[in-house]
N, CA and C atoms as an extended XYZ file, in Angstrom:
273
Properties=species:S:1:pos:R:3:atomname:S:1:resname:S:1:resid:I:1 pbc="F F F"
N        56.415       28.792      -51.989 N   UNK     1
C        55.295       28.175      -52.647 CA  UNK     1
C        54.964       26.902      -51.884 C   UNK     1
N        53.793       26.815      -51.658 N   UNK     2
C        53.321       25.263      -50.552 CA  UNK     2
C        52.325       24.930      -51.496 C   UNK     2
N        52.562       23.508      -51.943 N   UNK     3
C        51.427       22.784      -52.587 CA  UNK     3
C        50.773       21.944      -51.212 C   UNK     3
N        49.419       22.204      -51.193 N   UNK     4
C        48.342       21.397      -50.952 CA  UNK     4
C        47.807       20.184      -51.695 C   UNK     4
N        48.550       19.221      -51.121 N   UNK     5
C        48.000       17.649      -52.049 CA  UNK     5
C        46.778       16.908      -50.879 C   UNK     5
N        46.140       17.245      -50.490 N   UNK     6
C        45.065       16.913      -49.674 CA  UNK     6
C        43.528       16.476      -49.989 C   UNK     6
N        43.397       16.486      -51.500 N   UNK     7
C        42.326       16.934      -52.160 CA  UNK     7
C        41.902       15.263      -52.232 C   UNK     7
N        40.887       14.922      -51.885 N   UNK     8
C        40.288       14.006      -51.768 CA  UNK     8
C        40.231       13.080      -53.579 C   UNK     8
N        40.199       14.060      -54.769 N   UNK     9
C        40.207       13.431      -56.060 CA  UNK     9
C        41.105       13.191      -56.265 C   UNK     9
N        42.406       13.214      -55.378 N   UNK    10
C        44.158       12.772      -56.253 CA  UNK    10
C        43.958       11.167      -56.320 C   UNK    10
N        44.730       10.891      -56.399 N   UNK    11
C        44.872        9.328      -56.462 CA  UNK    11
C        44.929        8.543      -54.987 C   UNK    11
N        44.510        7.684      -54.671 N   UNK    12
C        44.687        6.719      -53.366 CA  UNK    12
C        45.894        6.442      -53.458 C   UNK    12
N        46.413        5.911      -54.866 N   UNK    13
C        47.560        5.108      -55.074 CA  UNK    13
C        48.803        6.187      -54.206 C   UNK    13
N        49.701        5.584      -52.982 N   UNK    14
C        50.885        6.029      -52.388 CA  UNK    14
C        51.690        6.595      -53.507 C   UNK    14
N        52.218        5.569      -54.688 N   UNK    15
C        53.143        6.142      -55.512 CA  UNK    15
C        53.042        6.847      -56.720 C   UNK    15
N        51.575        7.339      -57.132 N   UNK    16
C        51.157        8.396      -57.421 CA  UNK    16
C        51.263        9.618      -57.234 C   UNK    16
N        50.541        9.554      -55.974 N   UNK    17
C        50.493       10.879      -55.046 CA  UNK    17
C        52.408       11.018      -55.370 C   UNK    17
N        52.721       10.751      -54.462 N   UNK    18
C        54.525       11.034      -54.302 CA  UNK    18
C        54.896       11.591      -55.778 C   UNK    18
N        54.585       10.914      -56.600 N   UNK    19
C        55.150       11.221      -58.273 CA  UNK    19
C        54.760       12.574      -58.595 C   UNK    19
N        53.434       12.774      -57.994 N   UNK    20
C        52.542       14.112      -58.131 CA  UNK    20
C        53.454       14.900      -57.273 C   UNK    20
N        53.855       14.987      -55.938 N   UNK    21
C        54.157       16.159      -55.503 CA  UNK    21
C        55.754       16.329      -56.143 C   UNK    21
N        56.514       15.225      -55.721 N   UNK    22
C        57.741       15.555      -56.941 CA  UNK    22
C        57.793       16.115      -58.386 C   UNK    22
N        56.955       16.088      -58.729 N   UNK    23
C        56.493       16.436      -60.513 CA  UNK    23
C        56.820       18.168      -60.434 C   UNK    23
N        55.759       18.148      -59.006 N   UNK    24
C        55.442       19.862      -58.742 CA  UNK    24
C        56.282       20.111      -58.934 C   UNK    24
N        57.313       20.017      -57.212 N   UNK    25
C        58.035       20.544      -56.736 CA  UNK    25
C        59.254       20.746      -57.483 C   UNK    25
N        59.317       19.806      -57.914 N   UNK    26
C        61.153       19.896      -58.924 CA  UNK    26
C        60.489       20.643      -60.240 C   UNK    26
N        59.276       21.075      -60.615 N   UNK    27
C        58.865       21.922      -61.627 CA  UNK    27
C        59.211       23.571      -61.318 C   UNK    27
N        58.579       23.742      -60.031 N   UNK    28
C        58.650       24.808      -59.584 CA  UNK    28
C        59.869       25.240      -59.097 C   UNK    28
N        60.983       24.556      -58.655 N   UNK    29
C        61.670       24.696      -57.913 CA  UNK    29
C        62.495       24.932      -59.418 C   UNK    29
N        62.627       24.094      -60.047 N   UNK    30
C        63.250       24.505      -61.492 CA  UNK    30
C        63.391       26.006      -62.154 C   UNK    30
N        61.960       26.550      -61.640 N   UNK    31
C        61.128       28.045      -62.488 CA  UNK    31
C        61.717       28.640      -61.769 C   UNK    31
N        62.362       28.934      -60.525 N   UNK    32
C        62.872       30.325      -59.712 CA  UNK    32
C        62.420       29.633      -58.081 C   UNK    32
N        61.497       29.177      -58.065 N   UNK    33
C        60.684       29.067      -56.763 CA  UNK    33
C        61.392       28.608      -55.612 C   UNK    33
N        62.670       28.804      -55.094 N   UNK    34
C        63.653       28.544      -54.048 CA  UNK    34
C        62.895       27.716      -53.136 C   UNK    34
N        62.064       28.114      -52.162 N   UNK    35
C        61.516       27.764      -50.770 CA  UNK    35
C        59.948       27.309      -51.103 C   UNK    35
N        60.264       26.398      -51.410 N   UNK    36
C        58.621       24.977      -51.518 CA  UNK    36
C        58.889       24.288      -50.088 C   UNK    36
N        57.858       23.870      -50.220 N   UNK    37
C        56.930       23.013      -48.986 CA  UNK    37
C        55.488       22.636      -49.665 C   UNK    37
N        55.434       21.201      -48.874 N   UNK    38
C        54.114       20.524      -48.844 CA  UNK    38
C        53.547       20.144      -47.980 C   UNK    38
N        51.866       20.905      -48.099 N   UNK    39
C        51.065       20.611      -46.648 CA  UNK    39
C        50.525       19.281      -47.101 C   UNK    39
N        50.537       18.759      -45.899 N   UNK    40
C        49.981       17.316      -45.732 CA  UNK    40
C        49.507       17.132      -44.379 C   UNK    40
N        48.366       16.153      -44.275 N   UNK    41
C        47.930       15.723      -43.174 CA  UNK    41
C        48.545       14.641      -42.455 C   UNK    41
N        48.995       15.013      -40.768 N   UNK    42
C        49.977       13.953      -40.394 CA  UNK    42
C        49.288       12.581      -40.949 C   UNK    42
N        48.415       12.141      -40.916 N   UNK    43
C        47.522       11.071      -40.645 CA  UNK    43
C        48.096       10.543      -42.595 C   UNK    43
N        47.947       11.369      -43.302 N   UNK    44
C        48.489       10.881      -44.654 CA  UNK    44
C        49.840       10.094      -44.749 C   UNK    44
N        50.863       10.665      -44.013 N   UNK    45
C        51.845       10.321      -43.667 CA  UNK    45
C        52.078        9.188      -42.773 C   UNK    45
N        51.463        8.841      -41.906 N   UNK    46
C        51.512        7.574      -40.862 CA  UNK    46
C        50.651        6.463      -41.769 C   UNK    46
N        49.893        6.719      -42.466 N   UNK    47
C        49.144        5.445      -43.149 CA  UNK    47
C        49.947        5.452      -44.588 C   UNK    47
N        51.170        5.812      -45.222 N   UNK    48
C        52.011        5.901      -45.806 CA  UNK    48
C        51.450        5.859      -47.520 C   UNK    48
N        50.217        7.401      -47.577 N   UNK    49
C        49.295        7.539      -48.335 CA  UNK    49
C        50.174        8.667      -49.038 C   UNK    49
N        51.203        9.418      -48.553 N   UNK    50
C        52.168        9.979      -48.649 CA  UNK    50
C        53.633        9.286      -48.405 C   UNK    50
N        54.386        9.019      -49.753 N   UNK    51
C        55.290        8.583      -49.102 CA  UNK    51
C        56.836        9.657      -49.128 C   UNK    51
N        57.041        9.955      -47.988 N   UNK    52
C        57.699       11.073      -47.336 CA  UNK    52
C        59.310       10.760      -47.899 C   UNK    52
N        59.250        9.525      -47.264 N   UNK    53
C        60.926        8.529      -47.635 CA  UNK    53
C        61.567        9.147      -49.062 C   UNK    53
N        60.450        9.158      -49.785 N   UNK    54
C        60.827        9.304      -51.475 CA  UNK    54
C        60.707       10.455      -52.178 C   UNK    54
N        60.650       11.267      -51.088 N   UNK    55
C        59.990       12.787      -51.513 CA  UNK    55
C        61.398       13.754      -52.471 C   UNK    55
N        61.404       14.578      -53.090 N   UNK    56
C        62.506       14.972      -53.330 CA  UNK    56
C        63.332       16.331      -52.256 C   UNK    56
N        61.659       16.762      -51.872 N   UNK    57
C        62.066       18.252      -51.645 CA  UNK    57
C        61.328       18.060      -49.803 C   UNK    57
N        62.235       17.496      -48.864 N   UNK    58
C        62.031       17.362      -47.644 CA  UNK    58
C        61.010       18.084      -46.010 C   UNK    58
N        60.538       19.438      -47.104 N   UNK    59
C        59.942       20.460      -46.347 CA  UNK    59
C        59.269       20.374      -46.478 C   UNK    59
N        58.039       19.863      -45.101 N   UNK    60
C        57.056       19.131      -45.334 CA  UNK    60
C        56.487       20.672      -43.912 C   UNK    60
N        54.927       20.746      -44.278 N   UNK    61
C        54.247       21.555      -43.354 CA  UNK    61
C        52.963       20.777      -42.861 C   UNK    61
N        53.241       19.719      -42.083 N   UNK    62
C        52.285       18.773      -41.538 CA  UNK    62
C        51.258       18.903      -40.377 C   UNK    62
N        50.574       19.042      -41.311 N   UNK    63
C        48.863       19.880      -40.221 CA  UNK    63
C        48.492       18.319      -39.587 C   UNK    63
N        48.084       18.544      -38.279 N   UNK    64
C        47.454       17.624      -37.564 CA  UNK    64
C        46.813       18.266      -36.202 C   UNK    64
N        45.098       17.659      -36.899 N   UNK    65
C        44.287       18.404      -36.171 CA  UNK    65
C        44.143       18.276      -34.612 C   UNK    65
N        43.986       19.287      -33.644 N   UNK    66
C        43.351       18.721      -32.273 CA  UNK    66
C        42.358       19.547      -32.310 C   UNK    66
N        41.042       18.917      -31.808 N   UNK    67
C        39.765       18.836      -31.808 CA  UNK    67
C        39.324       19.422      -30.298 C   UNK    67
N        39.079       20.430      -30.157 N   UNK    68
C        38.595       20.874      -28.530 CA  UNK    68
C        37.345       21.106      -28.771 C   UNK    68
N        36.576       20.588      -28.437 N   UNK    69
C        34.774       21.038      -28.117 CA  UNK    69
C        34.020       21.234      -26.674 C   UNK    69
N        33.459       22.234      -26.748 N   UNK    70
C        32.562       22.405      -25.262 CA  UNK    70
C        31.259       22.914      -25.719 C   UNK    70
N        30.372       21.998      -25.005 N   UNK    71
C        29.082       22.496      -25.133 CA  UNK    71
C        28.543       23.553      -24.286 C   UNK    71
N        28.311       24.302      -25.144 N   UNK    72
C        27.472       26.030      -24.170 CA  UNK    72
C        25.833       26.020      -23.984 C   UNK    72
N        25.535       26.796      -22.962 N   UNK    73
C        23.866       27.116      -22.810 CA  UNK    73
C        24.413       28.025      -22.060 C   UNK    73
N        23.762       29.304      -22.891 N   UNK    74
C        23.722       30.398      -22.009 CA  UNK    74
C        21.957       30.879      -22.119 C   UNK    74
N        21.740       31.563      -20.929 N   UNK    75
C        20.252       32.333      -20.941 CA  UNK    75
C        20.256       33.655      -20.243 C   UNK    75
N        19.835       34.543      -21.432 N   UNK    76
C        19.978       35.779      -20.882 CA  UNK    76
C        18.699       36.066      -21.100 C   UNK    76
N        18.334       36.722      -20.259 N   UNK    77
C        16.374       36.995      -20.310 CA  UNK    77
C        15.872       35.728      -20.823 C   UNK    77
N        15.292       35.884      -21.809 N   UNK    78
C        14.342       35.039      -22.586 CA  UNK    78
C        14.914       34.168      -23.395 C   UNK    78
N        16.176       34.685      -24.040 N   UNK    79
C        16.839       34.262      -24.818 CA  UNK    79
C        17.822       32.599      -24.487 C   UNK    79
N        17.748       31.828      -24.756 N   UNK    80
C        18.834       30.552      -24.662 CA  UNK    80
C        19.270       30.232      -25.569 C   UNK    80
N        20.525       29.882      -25.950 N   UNK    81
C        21.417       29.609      -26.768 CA  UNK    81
C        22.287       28.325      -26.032 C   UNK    81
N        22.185       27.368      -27.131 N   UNK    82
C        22.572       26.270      -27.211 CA  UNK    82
C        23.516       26.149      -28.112 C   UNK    82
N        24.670       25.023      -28.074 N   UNK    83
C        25.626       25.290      -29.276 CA  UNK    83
C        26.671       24.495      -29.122 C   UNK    83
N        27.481       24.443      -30.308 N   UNK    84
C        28.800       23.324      -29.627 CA  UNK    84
C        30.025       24.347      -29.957 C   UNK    84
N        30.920       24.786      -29.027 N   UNK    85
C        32.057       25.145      -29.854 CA  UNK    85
C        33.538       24.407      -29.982 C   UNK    85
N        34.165       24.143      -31.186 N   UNK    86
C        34.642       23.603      -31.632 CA  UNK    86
C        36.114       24.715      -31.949 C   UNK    86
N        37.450       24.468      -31.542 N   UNK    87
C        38.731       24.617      -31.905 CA  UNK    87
C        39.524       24.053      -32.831 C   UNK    87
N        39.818       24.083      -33.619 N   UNK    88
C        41.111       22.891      -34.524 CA  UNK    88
C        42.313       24.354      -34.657 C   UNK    88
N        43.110       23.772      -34.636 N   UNK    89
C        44.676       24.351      -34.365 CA  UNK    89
C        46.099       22.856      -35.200 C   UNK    89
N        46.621       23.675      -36.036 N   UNK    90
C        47.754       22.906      -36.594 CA  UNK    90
C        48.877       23.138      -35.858 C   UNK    90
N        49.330       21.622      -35.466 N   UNK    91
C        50.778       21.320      -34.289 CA  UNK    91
C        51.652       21.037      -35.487 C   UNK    91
């Protein structure tokens, strides 16, 4: 089971959030649910919006985006196509 605490309406407050995913996790983990994890954004974690230190349940699945973009123009006959393409991939 992986809770997603990423949601822009949780609380700002650091020791909120934390209270929130502990609440889960030791809920679920209580019910049968052996193997929890929480996705989080590295960037949550370095601005200590997540606080990791205090977590109960250590298995953390920390998405952090890299951003590859290349701009295309292709023209085939008549046709041109313009466009940006864009990659994101979790390290």
């Amino acid at each position: 089971m992986v809770l997603d605490i990423e949601d822009e309406q949780n609380s700002k407050d650091s020791n909120v959030i934390t209270k929130d995913i502990n609440t889960f996790e030791d809920y679920v983990s209580a019910n049968g649910y052996a193997k929890t994890s929480t996705y989080v954004m590295r960037y949550w974690l370095t601005i200590q919006r997540v606080l990791d230190a205090q977590l109960h349940d250590k298995n953390l699945w920390v998405a952090s985006m890299v951003l590859l973009s290349a701009v295309i123009h292709v023209k085939h006959g008549n046709l041109q196509v313009h466009g940006i393409i864009m990659v994101t991939k979790l390290i």
